[in-house]
C-alpha positions, 0 to 999 in steps of 0.5 A: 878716570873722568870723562872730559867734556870733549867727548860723549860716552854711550851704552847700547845692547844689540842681538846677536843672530842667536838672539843674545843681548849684546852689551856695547859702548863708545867714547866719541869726540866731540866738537871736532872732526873724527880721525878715523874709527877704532874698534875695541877687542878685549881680552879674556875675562874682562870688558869694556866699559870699566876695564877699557875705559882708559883705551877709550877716553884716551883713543877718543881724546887724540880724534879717535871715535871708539867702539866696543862690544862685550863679548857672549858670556863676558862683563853685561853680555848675555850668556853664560859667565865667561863660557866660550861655545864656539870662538867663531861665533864671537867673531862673527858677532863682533863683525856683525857690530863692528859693520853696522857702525862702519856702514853709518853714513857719518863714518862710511869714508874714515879709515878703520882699526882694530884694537885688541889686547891679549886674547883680543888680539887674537880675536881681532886677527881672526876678524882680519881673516875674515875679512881681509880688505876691511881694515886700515890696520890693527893695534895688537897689545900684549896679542894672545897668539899663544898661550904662555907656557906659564899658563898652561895646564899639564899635558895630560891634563888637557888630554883629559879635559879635550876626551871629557869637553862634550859632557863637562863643557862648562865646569870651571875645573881648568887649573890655572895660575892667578892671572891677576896676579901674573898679568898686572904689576902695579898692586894698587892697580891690581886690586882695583881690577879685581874689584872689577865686578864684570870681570871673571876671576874664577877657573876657565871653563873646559870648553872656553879654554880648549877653544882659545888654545884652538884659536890661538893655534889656528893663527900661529899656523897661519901667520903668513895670511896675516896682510894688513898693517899693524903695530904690536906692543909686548912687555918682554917680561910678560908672563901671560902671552908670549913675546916671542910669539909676537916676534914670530907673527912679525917676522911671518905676516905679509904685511908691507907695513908692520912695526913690533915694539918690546918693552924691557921690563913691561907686564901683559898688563901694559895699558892697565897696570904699569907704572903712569910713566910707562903707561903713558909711553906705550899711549903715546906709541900707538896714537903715533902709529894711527896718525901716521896711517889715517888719510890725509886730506888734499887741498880739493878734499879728496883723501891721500893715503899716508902709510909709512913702512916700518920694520921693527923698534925696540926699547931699549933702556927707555930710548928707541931704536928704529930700523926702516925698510 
């Protein structure tokens, strides 16, 4: 995908507080004023800059400045390849970047999102959690509030794995299914993202998958301090995270405004590897979503808030159907 002369793409790396260099990127329009700010989470074992691309150019290209950050140990981040110590110190570096930029003087008065796909959207509720009265909402694609079942290993040989963790932390002996392949239905769009150098392809690490099922179980069982408004979006053929999940959090937040799209037939990879059509409906679906919950501005200047209070929508062969509270 071309980037258009109507928005400036950058690269930048930042040090975390352990002293790691911290690849980061944005996709801003240009020639126009921001909307508000979008801030990316991506999955396990990808990026930003290749694999996100298309979030970006997209998001930006509706009057969206977008940010992202990869994580420790993922795509031009230092560290360890895909070796996840401690789940808490990614959020608190995610955090730590996603404040820098809001504190800039240019977008100190824009609302702001979170983004996150898959593993992300575990990633970006846990930074809800954190910080609770930051945000203006959150996009959750496909969001990685439970492991499918699918995708886990035996249970005895977690067991294992949990007994061993500290001696064998970072051994990619997690017998795991091929995640592109179960992920990603479009085959031509499949093997571009395992041409993806930046991305993992290999075994989990004992360690990073004993903390993402931990980070996943902490916001399952805490769906009910889930506050903020947000919009998720779930293939219900998605065989990586699960849908019914997603149902779940919906059903449990507090939120007064929250809103869960299911696609029939719709892969985890909903945004990369679907079809153009359906690529192009679920884009269209959470651009929607943002404009109707970005400040609108008064005849003086001063920002309105508009927030509108959806319940649930659900396709349903291709139509949409709403139900408001």
């Amino acid at each position: 995908m071309e980037l258009s002369s109507t928005l400036k793409y950058e690269e930048d790396y930042i040090k975390n507080s352990r002293g790691m260099r911290l690849f980061t990127c944005s996709w801003i329009p240009a020639n126009q004023d921001i909307k508000a700010l979008v801030f990316l989470c991506h999955g396990y074992a990808v990026e930003c800059s290749i694999f996100m691309k298309g979030a970006g150019v997209r998001l930006a290209e509706a009057g969206y400045a977008v940010f992202g950050i990869d994580y420790e140990g993922h795509g031009k981040s230092d560290g360890t390849r895909c070796y996840i110590q401690n789940f808490e110190s990614i959020i608190d570096d995610i955090i730590a970047f996603f404040k820098s930029v809001r504190e800039r003087s240019e977008y100190q008065s824009k609302a702001r999102f979170l983004y996150g796909e898959s593993m992300g959207g575990c990633v970006a509720l846990h930074v809800h959690r954190k910080e609770p009265t930051s945000w203006s909402g959150a996009v959750l694609v496909a969001p990685m509030c439970k492991i499918s079942e699918n995708m886990k290993p035996h249970p005895l040989v977690i067991r294992v794995l949990t007994a061993l963790s500290p001696l064998i932390g970072t051994w990619r002996i997690v017998p795991t299914k091929d995640v592109i392949e179960m992920a990603y239905k479009d085959p031509i769009k499949r093997e571009k993202i395992r041409e993806n150098s930046l991305i993992y392809q290999g075994w989990p690490r004992v360690k990073t998958a004993l903390e993402m099922a931990q980070a996943s179980l902490s916001i399952e069982q805490r769906f009910d301090e889930v506050t903020l408004p947000f919009l998720i979006l779930h293939g219900d053929a998605d065989r990586v995270t699960d849908p019914e999940c997603s149902k779940q959090l919906h059903s449990a937040a507090k939120s007064f405004d929250k809103e869960l799209k299911l696609y029939p037939g719709m892969w985890h990879g909903l945004l990369v590897a679907e079809p153009d059509k359906n690529v192009e409906i679920v884009f269209n679906d959470i651009v929607s979503w943002l404009d109707k919950r970005i400040p609108a501005r008064s005849s003086n200047g001063d920002e309105l808030l508009k927030y509108s209070i959806v319940n649930v929508s659900q396709y349903d062969n291709s139509q949409t159907k709403t139900r408001s509270m």
